[in-house]
C-alpha positions as CSV (number, residue, x, y, z in Angstrom):
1,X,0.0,-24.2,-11.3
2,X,-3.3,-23.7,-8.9
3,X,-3.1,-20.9,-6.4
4,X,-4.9,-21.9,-3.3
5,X,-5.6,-20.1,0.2
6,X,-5.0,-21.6,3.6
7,X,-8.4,-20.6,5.5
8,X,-8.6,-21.5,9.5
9,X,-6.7,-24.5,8.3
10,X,-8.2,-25.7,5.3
11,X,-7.1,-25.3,1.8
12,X,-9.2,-23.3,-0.8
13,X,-8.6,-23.5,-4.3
14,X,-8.6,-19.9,-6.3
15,X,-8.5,-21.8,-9.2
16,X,-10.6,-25.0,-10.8
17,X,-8.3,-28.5,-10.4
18,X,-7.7,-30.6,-13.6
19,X,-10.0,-33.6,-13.6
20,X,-7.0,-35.7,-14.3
21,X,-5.2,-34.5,-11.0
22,X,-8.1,-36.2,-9.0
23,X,-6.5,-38.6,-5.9
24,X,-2.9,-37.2,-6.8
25,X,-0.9,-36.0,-4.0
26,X,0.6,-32.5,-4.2
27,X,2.4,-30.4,-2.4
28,X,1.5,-26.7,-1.2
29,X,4.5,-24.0,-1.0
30,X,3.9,-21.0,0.3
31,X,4.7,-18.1,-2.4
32,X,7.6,-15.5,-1.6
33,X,7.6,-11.8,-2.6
34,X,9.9,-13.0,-5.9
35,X,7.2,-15.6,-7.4
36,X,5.7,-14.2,-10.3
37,X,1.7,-13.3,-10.0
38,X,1.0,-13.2,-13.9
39,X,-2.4,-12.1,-13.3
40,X,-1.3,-9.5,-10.9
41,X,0.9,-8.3,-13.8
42,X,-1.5,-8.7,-16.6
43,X,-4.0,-6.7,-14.4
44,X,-1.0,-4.0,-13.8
45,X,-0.5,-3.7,-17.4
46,X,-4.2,-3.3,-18.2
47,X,-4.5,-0.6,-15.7
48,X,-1.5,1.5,-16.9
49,X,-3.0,1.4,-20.5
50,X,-6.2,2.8,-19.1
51,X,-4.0,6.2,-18.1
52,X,-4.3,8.1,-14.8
53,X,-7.7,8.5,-13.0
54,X,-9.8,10.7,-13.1
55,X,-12.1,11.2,-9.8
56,X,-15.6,12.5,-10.1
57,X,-16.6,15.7,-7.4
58,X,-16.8,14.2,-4.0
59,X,-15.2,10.9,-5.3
60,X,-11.7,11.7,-3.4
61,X,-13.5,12.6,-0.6
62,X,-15.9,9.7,0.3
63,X,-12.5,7.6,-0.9
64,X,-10.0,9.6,1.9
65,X,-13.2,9.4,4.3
66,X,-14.0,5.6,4.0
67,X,-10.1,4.4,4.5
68,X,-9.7,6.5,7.2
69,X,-12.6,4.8,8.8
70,X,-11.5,1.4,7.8
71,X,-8.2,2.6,9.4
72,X,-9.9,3.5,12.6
73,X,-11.5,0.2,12.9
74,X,-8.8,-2.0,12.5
75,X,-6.9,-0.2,15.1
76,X,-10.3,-0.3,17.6
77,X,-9.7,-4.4,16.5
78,X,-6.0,-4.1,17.1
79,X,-6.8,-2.3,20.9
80,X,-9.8,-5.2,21.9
């Protein structure tokens, strides 16, 4: 399986394509919240290994700071 993104209409593959798939004619399915992501889950996995995080001083700060700007932005976007 190749994942792929729909991009202002156009298709972009997130993954190479087979040499021998070349002129074949597919067919693109959106996924659904119950389709597997193995790398999501291999990535999940990885992380939980790695054990909780640990923030260095002023690391939680600039963290709460920047998504609460990123938060006021997208609503200024939202508003125009």
């Amino acid at each position: 399986m190749i994942q792929a993104r729909i991009h202002q209409g156009r298709i972009e593959a997130q993954d190479p394509i087979p040499e021998d798939w070349e002129g074949q004619l597919v067919k693109i399915v959106p996924l659904t919240p119950d389709d597997p992501l193995p790398d999501l889950e291999a990535c999940l996995t990885a992380l939980e290994v790695l054990g909780p995080m640990e923030f260095d001083p002023g690391e939680r700060e600039l963290a709460a700071q920047t998504l609460a700007e990123m938060d006021r932005l997208s609503r200024q976007a939202m508003h125009a």
